[in-house]
C-alpha positions as MATLAB code, in Angstrom:
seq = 'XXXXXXXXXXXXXXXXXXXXXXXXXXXXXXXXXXXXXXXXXXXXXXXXXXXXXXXXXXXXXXXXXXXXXXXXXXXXXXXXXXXXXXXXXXXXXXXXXXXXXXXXXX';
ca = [
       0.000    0.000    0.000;
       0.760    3.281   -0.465;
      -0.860    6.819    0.018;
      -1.605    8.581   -3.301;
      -2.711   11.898   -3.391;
      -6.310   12.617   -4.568;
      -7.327   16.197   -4.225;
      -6.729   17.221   -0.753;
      -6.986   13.836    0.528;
      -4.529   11.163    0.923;
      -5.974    7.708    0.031;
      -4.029    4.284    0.729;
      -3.962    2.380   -2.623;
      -1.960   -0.692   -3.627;
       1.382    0.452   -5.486;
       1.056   -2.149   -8.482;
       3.797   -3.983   -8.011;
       4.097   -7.733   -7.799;
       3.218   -9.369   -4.244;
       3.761  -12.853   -2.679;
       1.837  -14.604   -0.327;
       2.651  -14.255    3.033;
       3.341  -10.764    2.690;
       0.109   -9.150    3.586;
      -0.978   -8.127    0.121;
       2.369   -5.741    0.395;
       5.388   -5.758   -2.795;
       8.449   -6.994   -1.114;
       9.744   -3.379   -0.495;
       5.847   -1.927    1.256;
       6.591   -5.201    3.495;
       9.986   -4.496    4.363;
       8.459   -1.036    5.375;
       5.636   -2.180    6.817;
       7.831   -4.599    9.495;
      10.340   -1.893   10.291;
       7.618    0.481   11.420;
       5.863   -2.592   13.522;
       9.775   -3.140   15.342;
      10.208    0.625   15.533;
       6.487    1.085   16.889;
       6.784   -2.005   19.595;
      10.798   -1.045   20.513;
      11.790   -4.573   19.821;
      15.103   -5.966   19.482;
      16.019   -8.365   16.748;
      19.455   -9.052   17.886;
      17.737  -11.120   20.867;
      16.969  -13.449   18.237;
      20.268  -14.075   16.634;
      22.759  -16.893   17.637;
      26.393  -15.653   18.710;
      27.741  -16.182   15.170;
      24.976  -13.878   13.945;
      25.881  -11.455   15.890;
      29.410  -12.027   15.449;
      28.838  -11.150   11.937;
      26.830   -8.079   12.469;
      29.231   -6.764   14.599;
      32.498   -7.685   12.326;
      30.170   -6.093    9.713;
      30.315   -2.674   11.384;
      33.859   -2.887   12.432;
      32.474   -3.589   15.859;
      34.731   -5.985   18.074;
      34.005   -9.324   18.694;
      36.895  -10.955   19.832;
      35.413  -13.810   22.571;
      37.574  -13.310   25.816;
      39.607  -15.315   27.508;
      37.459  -17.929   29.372;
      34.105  -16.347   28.381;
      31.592  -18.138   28.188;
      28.901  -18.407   25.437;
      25.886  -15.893   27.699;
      27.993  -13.347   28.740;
      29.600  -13.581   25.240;
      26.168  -13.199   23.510;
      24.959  -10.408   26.282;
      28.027   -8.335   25.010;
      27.379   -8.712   21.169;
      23.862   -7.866   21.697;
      25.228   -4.727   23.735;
      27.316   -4.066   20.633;
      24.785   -4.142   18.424;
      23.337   -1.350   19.634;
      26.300    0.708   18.605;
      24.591    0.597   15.080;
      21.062    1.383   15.337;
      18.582    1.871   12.705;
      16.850    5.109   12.475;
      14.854    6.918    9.394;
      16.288    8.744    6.435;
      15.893   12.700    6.664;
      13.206   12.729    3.995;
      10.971   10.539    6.725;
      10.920    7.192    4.704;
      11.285    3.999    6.047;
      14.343    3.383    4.223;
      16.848    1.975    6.632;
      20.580    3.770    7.585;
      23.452    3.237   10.416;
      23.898    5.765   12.458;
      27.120    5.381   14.518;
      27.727    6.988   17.772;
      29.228   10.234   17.915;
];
């Protein structure tokens, strides 16, 4: 869906694009959309779901470090990653689209 002008009015109508099932009559990038706003609007936390070498990756991705420490086990391991992670949040674009970007800490 998207919202198409009509006079003064905005209306939701269905962009035309090619959908699949499963994605709640959405094109693949509406759905994409449409789940970042429901994470953003309910503050969860996808890196709660990922295993360590997930978030290994994520981190290694972002030039984060993720070097396990000596004798660490695999919780407090995980716990730190995920605490990592949040070095690289996602926020909105300045034109207010749901379009994803890093923002690194200052």
């Amino acid at each position: 869906m998207q919202q198409k002008e009509e006079g003064v009015q905005l209306l939701d109508q269905t962009c035309g694009k090619k959908t699949e099932p499963g994605q709640a009559g959405l094109c693949e990038k509406h759905y994409r959309e449409y789940l970042v706003s429901l994470i953003n609007d309910n503050s969860l936390d996808p890196a709660t779901l990922y295993d360590g070498g997930e978030l290994a990756a994520a981190c290694t991705r972002y030039s984060v470090v993720v070097q396990r420490g000596e004798g660490e086990e695999d919780d407090p391991y995980k716990a730190r990653l995920i605490r990592n992670s949040r070095r690289f949040p996602l926020e909105r674009t300045s034109l207010g689209s749901t379009e994803m970007k890093i923002a690194f800490p200052k």
